[in-house]
Backbone atoms as SQL, in Angstrom:
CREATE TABLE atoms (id INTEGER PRIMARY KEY, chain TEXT, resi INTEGER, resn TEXT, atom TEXT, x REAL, y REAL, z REAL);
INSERT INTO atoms VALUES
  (1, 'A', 1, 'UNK', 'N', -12.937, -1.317, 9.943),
  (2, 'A', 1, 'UNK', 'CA', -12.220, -2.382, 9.277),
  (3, 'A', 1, 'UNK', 'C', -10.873, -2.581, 9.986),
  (4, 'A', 2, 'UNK', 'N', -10.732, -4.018, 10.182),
  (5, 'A', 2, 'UNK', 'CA', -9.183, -4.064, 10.531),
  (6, 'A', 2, 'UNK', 'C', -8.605, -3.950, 9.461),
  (7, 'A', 3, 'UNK', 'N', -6.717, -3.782, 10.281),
  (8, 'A', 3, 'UNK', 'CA', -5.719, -3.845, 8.912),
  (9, 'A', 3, 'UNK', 'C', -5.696, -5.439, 8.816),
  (10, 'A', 4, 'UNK', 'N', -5.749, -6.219, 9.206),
  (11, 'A', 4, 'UNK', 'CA', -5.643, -7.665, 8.258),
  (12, 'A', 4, 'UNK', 'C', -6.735, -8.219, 7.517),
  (13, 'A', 5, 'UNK', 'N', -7.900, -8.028, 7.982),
  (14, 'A', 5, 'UNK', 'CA', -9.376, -7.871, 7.128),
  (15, 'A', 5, 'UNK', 'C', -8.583, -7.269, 5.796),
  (16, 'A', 6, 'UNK', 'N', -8.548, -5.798, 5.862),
  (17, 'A', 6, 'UNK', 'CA', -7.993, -4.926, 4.771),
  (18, 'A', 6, 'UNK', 'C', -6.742, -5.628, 3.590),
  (19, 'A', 7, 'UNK', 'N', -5.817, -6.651, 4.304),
  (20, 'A', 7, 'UNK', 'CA', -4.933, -7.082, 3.819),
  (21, 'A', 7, 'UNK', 'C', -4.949, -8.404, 3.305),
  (22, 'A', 8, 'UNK', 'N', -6.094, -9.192, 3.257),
  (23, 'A', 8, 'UNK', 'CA', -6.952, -9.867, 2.824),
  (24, 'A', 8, 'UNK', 'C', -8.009, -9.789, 2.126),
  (25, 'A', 9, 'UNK', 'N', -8.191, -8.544, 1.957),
  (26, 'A', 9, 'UNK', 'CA', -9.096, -7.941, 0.675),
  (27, 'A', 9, 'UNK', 'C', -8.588, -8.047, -0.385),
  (28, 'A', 10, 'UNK', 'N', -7.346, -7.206, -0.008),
  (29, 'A', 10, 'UNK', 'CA', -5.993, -7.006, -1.287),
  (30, 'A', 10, 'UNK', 'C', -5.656, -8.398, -2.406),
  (31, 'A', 11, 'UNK', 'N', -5.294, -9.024, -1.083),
  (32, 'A', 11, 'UNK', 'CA', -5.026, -10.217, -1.704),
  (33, 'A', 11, 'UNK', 'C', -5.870, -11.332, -2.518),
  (34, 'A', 12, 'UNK', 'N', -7.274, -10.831, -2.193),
  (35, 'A', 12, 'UNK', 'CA', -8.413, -11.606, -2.614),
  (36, 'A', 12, 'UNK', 'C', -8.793, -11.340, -3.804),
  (37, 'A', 13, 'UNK', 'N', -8.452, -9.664, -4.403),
  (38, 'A', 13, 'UNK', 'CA', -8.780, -9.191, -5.286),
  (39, 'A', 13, 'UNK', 'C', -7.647, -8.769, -5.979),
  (40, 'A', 14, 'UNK', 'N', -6.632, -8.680, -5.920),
  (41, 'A', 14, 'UNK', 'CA', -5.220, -8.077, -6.612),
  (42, 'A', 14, 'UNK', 'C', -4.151, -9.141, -6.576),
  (43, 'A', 15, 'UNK', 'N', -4.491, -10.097, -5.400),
  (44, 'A', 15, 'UNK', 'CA', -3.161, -10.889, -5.386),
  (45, 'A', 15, 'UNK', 'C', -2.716, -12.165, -6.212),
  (46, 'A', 16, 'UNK', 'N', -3.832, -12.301, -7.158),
  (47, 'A', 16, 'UNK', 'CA', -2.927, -13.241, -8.292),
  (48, 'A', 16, 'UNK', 'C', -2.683, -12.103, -9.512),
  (49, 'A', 17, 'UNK', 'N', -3.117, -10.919, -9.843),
  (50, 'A', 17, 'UNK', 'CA', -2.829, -9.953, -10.809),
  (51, 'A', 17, 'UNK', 'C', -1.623, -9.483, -10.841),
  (52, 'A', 18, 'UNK', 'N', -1.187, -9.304, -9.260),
  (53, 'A', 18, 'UNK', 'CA', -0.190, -8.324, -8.930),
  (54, 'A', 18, 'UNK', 'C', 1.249, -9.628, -8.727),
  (55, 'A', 19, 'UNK', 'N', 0.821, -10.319, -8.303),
  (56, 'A', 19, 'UNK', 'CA', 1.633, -11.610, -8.437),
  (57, 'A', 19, 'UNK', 'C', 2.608, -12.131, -9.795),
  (58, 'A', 20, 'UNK', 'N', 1.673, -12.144, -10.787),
  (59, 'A', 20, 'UNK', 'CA', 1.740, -12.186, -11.984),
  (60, 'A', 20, 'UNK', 'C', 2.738, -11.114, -12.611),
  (61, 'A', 21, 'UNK', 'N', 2.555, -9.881, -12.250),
  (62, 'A', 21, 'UNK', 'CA', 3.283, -8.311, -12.069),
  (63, 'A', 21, 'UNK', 'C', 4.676, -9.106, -12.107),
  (64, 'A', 22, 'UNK', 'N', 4.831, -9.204, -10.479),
  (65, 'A', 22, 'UNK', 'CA', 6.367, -9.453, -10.097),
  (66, 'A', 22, 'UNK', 'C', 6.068, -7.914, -9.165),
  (67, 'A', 23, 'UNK', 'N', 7.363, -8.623, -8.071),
  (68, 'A', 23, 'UNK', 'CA', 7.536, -7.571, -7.063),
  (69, 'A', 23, 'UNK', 'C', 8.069, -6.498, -7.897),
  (70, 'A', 24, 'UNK', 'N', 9.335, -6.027, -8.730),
  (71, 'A', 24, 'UNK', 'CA', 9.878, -5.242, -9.171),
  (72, 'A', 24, 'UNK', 'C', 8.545, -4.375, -10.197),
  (73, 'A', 25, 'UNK', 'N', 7.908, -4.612, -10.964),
  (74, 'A', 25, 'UNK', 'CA', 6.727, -3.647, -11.024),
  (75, 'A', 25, 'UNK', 'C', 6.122, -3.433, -10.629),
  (76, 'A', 26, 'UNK', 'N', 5.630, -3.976, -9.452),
  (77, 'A', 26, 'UNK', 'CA', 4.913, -3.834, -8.234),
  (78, 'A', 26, 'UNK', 'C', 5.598, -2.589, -7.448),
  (79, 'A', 27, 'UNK', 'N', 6.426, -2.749, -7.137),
  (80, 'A', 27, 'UNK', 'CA', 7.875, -1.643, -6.817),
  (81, 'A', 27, 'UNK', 'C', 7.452, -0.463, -7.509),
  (82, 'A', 28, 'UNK', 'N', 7.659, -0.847, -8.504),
  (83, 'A', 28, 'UNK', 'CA', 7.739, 0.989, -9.509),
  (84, 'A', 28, 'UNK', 'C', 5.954, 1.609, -9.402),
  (85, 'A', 29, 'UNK', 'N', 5.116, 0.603, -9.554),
  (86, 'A', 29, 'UNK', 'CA', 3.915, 0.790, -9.473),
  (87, 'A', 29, 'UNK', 'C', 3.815, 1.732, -8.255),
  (88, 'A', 30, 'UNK', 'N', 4.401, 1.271, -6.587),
  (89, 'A', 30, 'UNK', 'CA', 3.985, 1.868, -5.476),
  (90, 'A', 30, 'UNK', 'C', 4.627, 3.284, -5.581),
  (91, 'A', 31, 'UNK', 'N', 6.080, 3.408, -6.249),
  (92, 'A', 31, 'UNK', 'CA', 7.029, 4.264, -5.944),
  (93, 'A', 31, 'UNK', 'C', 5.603, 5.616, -7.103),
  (94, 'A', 32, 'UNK', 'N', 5.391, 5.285, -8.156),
  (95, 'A', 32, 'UNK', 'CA', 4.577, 6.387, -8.914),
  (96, 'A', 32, 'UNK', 'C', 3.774, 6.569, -8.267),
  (97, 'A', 33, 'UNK', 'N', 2.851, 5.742, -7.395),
  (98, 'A', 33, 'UNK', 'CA', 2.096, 6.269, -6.872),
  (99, 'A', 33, 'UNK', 'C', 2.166, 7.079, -5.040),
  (100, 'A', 34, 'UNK', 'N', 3.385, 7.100, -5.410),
  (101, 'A', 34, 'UNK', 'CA', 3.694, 7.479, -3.986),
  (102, 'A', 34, 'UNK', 'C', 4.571, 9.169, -4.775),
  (103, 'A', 35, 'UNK', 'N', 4.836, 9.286, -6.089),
  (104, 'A', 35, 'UNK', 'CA', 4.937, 10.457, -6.587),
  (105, 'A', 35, 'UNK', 'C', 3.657, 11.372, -6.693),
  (106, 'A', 36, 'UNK', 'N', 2.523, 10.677, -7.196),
  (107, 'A', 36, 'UNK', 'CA', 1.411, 11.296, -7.468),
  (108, 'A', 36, 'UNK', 'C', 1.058, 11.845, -6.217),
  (109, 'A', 37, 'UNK', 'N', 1.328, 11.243, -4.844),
  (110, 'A', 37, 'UNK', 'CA', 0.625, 11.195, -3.906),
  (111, 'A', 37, 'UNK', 'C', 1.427, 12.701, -3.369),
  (112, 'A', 38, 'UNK', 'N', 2.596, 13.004, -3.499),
  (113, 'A', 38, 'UNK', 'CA', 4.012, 13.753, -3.450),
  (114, 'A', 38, 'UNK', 'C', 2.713, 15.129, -3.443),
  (115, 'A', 39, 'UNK', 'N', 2.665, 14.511, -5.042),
  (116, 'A', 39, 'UNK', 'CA', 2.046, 15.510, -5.979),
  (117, 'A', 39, 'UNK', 'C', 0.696, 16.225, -5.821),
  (118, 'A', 40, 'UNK', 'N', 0.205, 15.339, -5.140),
  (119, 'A', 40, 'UNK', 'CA', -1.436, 15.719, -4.814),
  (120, 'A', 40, 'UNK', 'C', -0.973, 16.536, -3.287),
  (121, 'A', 41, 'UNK', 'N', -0.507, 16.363, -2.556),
  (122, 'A', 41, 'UNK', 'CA', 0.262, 17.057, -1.155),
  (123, 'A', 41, 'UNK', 'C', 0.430, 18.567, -1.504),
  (124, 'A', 42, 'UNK', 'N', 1.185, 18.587, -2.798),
  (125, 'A', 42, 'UNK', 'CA', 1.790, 20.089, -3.315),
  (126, 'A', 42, 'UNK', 'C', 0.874, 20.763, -3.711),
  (127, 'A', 43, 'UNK', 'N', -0.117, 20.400, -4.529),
  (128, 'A', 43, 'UNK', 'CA', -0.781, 21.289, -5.728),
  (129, 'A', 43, 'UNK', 'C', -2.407, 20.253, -5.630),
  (130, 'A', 44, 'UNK', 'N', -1.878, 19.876, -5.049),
  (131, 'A', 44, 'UNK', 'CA', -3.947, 19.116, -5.411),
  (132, 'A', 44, 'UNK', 'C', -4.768, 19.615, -4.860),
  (133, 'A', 45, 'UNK', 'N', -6.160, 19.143, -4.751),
  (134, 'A', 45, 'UNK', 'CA', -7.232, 19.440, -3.846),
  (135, 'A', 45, 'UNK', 'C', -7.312, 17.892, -2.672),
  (136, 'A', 46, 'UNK', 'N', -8.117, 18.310, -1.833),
  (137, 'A', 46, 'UNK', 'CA', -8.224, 17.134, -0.850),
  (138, 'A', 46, 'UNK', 'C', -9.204, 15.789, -1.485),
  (139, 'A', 47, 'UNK', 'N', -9.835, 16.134, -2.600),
  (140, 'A', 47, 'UNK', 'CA', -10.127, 15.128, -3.161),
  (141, 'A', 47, 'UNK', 'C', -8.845, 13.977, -3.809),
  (142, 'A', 48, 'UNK', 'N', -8.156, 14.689, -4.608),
  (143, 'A', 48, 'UNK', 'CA', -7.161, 13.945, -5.114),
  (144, 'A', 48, 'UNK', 'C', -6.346, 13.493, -3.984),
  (145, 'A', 49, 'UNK', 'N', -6.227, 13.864, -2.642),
  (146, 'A', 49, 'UNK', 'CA', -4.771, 13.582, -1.759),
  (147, 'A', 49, 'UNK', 'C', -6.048, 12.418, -1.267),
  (148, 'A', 50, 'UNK', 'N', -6.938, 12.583, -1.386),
  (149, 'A', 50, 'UNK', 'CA', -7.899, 11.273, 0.088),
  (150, 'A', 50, 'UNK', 'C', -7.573, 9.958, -1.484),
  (151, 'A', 51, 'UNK', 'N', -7.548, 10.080, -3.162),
  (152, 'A', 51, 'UNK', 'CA', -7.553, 9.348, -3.502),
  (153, 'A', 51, 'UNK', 'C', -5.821, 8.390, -3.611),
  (154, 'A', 52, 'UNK', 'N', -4.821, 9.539, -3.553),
  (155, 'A', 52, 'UNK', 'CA', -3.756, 9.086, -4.105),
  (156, 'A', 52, 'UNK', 'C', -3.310, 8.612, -2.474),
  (157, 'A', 53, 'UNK', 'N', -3.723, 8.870, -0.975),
  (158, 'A', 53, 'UNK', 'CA', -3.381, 8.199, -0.055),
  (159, 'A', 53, 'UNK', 'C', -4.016, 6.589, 0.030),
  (160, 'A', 54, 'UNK', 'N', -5.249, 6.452, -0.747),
  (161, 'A', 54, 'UNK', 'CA', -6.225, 5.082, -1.075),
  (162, 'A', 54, 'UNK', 'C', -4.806, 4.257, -1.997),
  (163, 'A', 55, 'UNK', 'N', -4.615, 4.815, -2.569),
  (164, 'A', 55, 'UNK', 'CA', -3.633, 4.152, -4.145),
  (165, 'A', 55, 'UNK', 'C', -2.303, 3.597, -3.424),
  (166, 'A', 56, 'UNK', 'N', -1.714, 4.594, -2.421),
  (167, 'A', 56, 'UNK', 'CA', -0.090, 4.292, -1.820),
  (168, 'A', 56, 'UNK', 'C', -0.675, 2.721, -0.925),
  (169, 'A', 57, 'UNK', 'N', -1.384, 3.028, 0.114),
  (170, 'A', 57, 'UNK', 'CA', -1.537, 2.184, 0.946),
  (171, 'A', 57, 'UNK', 'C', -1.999, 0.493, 0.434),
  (172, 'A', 58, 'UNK', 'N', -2.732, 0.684, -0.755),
  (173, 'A', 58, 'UNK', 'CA', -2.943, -0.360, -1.468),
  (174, 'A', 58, 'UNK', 'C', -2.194, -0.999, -2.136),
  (175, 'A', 59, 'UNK', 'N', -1.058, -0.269, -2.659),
  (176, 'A', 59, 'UNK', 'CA', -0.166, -1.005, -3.266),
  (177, 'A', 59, 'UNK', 'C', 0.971, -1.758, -2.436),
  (178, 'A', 60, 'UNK', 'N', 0.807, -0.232, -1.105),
  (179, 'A', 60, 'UNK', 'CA', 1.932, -1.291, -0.007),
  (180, 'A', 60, 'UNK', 'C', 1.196, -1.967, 0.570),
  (181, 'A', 61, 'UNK', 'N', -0.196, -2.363, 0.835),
  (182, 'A', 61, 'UNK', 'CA', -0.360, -4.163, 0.845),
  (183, 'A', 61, 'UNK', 'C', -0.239, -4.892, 0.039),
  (184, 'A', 62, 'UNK', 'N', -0.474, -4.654, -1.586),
  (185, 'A', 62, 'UNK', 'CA', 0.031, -5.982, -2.526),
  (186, 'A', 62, 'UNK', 'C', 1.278, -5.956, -1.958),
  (187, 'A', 63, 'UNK', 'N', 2.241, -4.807, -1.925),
  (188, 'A', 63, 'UNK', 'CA', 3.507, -5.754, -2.258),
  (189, 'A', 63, 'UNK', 'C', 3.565, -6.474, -0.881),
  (190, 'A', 64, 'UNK', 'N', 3.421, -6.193, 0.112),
  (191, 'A', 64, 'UNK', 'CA', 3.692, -6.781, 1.503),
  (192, 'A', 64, 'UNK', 'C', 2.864, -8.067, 1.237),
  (193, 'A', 65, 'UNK', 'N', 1.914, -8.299, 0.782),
  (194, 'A', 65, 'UNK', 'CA', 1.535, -10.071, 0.523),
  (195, 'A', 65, 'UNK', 'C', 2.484, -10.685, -0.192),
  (196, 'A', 66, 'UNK', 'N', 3.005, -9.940, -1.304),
  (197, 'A', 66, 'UNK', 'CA', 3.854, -10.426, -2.540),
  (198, 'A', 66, 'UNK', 'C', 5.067, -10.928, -1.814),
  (199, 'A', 67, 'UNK', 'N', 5.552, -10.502, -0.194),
  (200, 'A', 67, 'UNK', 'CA', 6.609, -10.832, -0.082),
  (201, 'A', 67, 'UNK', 'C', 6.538, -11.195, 1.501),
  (202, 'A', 68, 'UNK', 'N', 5.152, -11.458, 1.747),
  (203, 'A', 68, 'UNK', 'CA', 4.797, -12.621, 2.948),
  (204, 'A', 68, 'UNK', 'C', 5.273, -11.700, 4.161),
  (205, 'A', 69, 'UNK', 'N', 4.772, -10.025, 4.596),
  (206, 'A', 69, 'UNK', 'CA', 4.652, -9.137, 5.298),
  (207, 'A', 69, 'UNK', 'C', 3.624, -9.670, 5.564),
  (208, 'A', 70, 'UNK', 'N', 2.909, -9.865, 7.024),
  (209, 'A', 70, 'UNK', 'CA', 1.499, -9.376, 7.681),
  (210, 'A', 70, 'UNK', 'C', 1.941, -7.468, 8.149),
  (211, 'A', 71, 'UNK', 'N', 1.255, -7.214, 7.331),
  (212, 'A', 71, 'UNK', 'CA', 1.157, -5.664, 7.802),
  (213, 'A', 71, 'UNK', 'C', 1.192, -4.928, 9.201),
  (214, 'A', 72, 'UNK', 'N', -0.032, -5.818, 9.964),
  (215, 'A', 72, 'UNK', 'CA', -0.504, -5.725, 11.359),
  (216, 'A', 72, 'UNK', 'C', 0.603, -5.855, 12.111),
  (217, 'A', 73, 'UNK', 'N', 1.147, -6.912, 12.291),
  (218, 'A', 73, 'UNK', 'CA', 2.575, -7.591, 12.744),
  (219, 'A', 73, 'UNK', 'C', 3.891, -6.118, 12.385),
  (220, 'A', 74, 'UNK', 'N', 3.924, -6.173, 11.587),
  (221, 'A', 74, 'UNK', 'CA', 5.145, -4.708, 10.768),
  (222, 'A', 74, 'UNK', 'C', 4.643, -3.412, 11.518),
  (223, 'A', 75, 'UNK', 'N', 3.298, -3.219, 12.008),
  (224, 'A', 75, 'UNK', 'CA', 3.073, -2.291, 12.141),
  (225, 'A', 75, 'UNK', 'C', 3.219, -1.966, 13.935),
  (226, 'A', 76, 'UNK', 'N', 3.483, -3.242, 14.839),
  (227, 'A', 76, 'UNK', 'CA', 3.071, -3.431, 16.277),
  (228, 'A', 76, 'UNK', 'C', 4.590, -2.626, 17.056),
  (229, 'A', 77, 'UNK', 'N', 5.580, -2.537, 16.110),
  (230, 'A', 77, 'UNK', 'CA', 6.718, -1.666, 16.427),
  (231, 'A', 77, 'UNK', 'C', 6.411, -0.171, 16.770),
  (232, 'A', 78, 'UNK', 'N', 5.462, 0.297, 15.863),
  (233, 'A', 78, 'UNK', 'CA', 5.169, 1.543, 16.426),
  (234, 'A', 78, 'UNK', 'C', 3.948, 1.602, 17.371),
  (235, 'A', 79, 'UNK', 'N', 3.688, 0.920, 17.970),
  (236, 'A', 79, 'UNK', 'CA', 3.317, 0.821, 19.331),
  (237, 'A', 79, 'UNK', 'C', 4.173, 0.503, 20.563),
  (238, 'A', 80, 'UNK', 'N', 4.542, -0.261, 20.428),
  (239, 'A', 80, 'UNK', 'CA', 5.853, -0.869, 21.495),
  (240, 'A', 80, 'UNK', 'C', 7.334, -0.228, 21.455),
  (241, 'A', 81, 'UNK', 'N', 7.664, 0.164, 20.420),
  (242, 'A', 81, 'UNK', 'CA', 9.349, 0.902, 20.535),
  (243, 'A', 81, 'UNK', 'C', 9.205, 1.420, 19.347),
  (244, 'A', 82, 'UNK', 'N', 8.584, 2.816, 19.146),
  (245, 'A', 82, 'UNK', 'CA', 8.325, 3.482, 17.854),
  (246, 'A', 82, 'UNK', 'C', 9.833, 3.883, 18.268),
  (247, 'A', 83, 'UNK', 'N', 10.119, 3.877, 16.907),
  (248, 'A', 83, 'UNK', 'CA', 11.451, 4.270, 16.198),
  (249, 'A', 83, 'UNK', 'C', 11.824, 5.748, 16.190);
């Protein structure tokens, strides 16, 4: 799968729900799940870390549609002049 295929999924299926949201719960939405994900790192099994890495990445494509990111594009920096 590409990442813009992938980021067009999102949007096909989440992006009038998450829209509706608003970026700012959209926000808190990614940030918990980027705790859980913390959380599954520390104390989980690799089942829970393969699910809560599915959950982070998904939410940072809603919000990156929500605020007119192409992902692919955001991402071509760390190919060319990684930081």
């Amino acid at each position: 799968m590409q990442i813009s295929e992938f980021q067009r999924h999102i949007e096909d299926v989440y992006g009038v729900r998450d829209r509706e949201r608003g970026i700012s719960a959209s926000v808190a939405w990614l940030a918990e799940e980027v705790g859980e994900l913390a959380q599954a790192i520390r104390k989980g099994t690799h089942e829970q870390r393969f699910h809560e890495f599915g959950d982070v990445i998904a939410w940072t494509f809603s919000l990156a549609n929500q605020v007119d990111i192409d992902i692919e594009e955001a991402l071509k920096r760390y190919m060319t002049n990684p930081p």
